[in-house]
VEXKOLTOR-75422 format. One record per residue: residue in three letters; x, y, z of N, C-alpha, C in turn; residue number from 1. Coordinates in Angstrom, 2 decimals, decimal comma. Atoms other than C-alpha are relative to their C-alpha. Example, Ala and Ser with C-alpha at 12.3 -4.5 7.8 and 13.67 -1.06 7.14 Angstrom:
[r 'Ala' [0,89 -1,19 0,00] [12,30 -4,50 7,80] [0,90 1,20 0,00] 1]
[r 'Ser' [-0,82 -1,19 -0,06] [13,67 -1,06 7,14] [-0,77 1,09 0,73] 2]
END
This chain:
[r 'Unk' [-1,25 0,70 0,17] [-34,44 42,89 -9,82] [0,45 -0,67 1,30] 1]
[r 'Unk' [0,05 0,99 -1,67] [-34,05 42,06 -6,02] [-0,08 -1,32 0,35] 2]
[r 'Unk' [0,22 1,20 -0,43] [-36,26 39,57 -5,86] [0,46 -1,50 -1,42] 3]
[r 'Unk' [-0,67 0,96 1,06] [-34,27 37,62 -8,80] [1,66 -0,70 0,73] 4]
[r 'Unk' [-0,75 0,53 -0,83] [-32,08 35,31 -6,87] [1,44 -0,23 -1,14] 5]
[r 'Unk' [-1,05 0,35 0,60] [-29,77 35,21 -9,97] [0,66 1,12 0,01] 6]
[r 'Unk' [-0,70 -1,45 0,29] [-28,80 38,81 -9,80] [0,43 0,64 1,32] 7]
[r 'Unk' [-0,45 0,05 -1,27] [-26,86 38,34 -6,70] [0,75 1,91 0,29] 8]
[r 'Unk' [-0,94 -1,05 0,15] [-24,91 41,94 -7,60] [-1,28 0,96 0,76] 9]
[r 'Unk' [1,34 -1,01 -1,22] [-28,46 44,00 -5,95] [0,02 -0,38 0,97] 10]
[r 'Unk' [0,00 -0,38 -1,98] [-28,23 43,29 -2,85] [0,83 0,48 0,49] 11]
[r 'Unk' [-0,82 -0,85 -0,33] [-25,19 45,51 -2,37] [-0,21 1,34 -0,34] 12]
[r 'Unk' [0,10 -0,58 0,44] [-26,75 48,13 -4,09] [-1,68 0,52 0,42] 13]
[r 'Unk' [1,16 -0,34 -0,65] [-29,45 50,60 -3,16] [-1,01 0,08 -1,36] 14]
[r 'Unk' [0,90 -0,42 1,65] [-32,66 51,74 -5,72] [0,75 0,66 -0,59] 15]
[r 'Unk' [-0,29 -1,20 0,91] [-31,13 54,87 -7,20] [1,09 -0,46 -0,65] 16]
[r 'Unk' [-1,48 0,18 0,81] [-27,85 52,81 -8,26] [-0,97 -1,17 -0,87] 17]
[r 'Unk' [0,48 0,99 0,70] [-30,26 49,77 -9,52] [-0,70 0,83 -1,31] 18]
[r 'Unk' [1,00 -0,88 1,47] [-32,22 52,64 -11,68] [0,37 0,70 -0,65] 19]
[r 'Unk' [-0,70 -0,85 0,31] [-30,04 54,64 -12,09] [-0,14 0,46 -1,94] 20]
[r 'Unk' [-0,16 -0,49 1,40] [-29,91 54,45 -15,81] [-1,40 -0,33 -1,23] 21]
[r 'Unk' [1,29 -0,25 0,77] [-33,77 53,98 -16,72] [-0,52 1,19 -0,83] 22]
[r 'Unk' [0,84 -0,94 1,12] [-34,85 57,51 -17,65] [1,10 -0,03 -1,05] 23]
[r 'Unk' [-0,32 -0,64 1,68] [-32,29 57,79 -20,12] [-0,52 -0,93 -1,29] 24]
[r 'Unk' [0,13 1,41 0,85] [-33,10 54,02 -21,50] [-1,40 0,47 -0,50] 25]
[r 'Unk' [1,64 -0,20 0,28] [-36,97 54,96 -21,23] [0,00 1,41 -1,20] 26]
[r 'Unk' [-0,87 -1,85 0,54] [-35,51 58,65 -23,02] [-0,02 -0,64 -1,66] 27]
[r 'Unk' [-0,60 0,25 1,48] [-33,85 56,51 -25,81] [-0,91 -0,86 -0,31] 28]
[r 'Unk' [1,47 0,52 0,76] [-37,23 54,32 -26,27] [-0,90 0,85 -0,71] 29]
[r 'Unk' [0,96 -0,68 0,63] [-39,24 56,73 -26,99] [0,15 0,76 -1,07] 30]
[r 'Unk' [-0,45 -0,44 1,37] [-37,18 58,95 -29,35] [0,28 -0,84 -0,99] 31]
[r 'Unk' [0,00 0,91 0,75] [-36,80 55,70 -30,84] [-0,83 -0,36 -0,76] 32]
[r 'Unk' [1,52 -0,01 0,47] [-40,34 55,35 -31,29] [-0,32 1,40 -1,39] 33]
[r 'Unk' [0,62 -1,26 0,11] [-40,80 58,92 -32,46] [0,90 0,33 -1,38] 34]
[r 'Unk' [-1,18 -0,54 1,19] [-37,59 59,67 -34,95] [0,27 -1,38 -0,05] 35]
[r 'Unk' [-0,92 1,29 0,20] [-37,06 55,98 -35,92] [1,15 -0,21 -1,80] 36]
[r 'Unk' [-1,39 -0,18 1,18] [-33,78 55,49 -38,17] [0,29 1,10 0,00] 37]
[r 'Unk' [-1,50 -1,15 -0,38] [-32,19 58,60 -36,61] [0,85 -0,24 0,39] 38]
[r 'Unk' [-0,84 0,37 -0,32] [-28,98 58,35 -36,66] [0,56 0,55 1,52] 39]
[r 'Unk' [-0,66 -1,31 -0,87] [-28,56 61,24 -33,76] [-1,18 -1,40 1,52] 40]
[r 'Unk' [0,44 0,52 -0,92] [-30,93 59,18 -31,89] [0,66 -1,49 0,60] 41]
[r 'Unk' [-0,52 1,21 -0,05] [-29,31 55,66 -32,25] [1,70 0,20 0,74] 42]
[r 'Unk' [-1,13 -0,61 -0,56] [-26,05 57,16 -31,31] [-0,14 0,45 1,45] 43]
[r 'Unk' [0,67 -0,01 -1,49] [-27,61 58,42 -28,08] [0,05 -0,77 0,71] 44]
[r 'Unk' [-0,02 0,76 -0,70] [-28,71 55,40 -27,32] [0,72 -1,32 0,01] 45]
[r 'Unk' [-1,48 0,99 -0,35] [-25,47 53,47 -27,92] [0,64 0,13 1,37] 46]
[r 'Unk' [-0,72 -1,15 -1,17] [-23,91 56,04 -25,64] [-0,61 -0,78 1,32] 47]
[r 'Unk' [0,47 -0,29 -1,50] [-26,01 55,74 -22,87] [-0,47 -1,88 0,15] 48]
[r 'Unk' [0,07 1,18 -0,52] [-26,31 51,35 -23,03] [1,51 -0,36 -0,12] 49]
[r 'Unk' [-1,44 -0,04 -0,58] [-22,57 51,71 -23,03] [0,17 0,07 1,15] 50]
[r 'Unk' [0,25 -0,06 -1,20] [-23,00 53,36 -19,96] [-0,36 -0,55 0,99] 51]
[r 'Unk' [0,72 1,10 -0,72] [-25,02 51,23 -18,59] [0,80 -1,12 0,44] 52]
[r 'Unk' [-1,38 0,36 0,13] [-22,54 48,60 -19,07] [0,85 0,09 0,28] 53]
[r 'Unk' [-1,29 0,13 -0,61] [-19,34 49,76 -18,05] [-0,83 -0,08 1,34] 54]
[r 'Unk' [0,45 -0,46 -1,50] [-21,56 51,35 -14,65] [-0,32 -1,67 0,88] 55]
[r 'Unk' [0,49 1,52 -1,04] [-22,77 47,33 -13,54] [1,12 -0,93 -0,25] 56]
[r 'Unk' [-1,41 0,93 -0,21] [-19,43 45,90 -14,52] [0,93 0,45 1,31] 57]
[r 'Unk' [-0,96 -0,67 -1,38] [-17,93 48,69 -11,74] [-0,78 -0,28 1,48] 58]
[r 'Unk' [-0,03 0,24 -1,13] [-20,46 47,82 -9,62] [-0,29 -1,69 0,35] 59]
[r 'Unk' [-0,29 1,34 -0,34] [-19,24 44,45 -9,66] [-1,26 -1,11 -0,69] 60]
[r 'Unk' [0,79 0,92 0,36] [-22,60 42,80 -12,04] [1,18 -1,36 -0,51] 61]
[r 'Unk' [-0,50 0,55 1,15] [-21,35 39,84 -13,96] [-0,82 -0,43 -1,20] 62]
[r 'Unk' [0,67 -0,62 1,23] [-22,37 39,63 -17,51] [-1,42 -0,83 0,26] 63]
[r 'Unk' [0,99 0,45 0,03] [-25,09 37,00 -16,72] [-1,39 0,73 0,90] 64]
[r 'Unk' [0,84 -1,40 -0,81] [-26,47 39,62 -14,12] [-0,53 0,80 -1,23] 65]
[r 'Unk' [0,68 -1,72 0,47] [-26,71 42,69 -16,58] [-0,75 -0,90 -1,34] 66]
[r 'Unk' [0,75 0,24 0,83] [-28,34 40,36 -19,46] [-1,28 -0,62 0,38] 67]
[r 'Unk' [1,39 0,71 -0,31] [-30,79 38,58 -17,06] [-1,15 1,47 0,64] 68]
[r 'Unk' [0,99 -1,13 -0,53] [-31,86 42,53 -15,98] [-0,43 0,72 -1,07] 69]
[r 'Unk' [0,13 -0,42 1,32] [-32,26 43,45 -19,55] [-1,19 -0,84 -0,09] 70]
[r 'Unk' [1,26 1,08 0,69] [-34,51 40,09 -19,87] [-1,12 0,54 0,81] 71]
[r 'Unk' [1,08 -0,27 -1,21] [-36,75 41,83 -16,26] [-0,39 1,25 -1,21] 72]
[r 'Unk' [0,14 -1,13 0,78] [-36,65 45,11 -18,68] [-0,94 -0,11 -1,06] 73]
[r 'Unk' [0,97 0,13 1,39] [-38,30 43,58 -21,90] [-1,43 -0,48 0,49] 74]
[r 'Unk' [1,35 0,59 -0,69] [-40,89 41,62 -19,56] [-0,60 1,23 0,30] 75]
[r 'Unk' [1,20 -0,99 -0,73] [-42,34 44,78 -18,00] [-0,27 1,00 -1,67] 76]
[r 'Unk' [1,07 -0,87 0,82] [-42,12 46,84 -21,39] [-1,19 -0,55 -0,76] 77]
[r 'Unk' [1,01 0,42 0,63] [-44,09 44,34 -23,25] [-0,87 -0,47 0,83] 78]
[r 'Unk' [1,57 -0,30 -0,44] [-46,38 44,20 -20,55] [-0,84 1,53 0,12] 79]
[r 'Unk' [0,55 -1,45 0,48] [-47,20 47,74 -20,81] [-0,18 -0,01 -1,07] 80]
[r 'Unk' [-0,12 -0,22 1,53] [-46,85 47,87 -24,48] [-1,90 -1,07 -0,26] 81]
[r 'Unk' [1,21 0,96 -0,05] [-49,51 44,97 -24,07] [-1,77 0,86 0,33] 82]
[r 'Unk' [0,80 -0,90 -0,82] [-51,62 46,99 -21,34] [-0,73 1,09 -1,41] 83]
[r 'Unk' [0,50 -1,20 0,48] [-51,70 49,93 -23,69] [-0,51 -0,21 -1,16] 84]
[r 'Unk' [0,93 1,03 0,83] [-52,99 47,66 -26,77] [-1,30 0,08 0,78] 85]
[r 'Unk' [1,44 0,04 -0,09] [-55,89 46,59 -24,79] [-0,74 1,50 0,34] 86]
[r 'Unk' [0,61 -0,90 -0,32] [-56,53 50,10 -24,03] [-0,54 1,27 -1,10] 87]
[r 'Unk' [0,49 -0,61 1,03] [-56,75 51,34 -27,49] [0,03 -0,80 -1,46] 88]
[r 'Unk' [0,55 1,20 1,04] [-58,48 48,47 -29,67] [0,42 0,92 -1,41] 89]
[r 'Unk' [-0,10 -0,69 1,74] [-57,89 51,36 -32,81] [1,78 -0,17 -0,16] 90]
[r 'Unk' [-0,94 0,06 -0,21] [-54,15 51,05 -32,21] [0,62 -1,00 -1,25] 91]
[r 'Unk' [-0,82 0,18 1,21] [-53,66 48,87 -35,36] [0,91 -1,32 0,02] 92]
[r 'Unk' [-1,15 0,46 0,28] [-51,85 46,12 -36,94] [1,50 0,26 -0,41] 93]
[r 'Unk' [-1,12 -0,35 0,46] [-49,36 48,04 -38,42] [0,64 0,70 0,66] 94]
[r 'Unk' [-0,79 -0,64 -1,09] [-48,68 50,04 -35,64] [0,55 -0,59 0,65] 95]
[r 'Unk' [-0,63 0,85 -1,19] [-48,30 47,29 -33,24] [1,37 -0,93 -0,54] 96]
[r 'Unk' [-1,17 0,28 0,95] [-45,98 45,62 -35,98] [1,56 0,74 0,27] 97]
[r 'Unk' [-1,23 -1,13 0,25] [-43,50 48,76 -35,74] [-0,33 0,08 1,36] 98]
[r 'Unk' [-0,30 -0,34 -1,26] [-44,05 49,18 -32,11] [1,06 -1,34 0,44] 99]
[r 'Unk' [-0,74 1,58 -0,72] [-43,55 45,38 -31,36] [1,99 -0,06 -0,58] 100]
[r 'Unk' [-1,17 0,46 0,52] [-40,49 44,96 -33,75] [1,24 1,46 0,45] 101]
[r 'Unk' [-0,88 -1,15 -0,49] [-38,95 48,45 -32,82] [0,88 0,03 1,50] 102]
[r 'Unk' [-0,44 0,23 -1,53] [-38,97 47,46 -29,13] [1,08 -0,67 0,22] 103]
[r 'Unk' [-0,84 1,11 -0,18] [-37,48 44,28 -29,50] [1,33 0,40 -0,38] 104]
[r 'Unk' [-1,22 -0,27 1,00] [-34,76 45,79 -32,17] [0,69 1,02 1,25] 105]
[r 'Unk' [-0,31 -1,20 -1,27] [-34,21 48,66 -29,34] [0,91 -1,07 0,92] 106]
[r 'Unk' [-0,04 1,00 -1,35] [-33,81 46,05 -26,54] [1,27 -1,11 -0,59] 107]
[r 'Unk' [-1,26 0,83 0,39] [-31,37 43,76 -28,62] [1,05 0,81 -0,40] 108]
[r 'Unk' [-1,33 -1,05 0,78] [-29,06 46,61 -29,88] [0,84 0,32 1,47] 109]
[r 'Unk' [-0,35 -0,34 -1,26] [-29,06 47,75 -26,03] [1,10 -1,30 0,64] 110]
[r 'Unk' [-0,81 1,11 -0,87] [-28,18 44,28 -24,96] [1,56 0,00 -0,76] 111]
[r 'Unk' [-1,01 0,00 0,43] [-25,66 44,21 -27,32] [1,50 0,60 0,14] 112]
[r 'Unk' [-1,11 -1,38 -0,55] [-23,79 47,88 -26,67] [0,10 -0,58 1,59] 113]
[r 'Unk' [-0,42 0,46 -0,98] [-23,92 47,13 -23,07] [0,91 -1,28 -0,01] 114]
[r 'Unk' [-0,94 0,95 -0,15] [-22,61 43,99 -23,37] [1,50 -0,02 -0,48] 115]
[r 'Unk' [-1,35 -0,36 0,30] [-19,80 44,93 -25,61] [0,98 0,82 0,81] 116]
[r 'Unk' [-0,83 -1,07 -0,95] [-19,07 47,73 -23,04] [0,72 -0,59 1,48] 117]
[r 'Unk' [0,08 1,17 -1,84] [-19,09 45,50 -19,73] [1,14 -0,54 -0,68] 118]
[r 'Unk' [-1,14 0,85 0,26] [-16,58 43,36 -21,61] [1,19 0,73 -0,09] 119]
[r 'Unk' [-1,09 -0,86 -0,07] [-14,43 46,08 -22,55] [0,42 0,44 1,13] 120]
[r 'Unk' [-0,04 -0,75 -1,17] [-14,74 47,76 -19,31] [1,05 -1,45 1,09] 121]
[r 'Unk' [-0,74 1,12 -1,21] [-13,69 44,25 -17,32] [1,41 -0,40 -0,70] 122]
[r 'Unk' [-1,60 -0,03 0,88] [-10,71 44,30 -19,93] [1,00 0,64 0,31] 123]
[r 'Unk' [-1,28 -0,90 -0,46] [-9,01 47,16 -19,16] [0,09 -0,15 1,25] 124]
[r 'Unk' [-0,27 0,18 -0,86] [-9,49 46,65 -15,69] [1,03 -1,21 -0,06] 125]
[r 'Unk' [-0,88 1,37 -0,07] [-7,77 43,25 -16,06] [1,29 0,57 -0,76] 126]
[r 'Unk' [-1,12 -0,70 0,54] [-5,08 45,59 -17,87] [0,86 0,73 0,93] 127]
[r 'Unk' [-0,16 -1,00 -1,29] [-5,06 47,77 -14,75] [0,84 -0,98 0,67] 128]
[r 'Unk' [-0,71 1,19 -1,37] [-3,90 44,77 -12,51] [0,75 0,10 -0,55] 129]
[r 'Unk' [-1,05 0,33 0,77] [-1,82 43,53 -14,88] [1,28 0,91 -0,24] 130]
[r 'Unk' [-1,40 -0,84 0,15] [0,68 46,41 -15,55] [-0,30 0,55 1,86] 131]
[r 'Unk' [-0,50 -0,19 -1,54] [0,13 47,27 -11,74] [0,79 -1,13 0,34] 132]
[r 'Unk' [-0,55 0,93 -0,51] [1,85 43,97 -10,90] [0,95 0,16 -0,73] 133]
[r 'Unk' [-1,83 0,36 0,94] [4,66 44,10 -13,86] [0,66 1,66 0,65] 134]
[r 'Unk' [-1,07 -1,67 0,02] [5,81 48,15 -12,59] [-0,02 -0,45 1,73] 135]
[r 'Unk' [-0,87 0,25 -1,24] [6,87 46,35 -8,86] [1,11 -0,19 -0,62] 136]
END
């Protein structure tokens, strides 16, 4: 994400705050994979791209930041996802079908919750000011 000159919000920020919220994302891929159309799982991983979301709105992303690090996110899984295709030719049309479309569906739901959250999150802050300035 660094070296993405549009995602000016990392360079104030060290690794562990830039990653901060991978294993759970990588967490809620895979149970995604594994229990797909659980509701206990989908709920999870609302939760935790909520999170995500408010956490890069506080540390100051703006929304074109946290959707262009979502777009670095889908590039590396479907190059792995890719990788691990060529590494097991038995792996299937119908698998790769439900892998491919699962990912993507994963990855757009995420963008979505985050994004709804970031907005909310820069809302109430803008609520925060706002009645801080009317109670002088």
């Amino acid at each position: 994400m660094r070296g993405d000159t549009l995602i000016p919000a990392t360079r104030s920020l060290n690794t562990a705050a830039i990653t901060n919220h991978l294993p759970e994302i990588f967490d809620d891929l895979t149970a995604t994979l594994r229990r797909y159309g659980s509701e206990t799982v989908a709920e999870q991983t609302a939760k935790d791209a909520e999170e995500h979301g408010a956490t890069r709105q506080q540390q100051g992303y703006e929304l074109p930041e946290l959707l262009r690090e979502l777009m670095h996110l889908r590039a590396i899984l479907i190059h792995y996802e890719r990788q691990f295709e060529d590494q097991h030719p038995d792996f299937g049309l119908a698998s790769w079908l439900f892998v491919s479309t699962t990912l993507h569906r994963f990855l757009d739901e995420m963008a979505i919750d985050a994004t709804e959250e970031y907005l909310w999150s820069k809302l109430s802050l803008q609520d925060q000011i706002h009645q801080g300035r009317t109670q002088w």
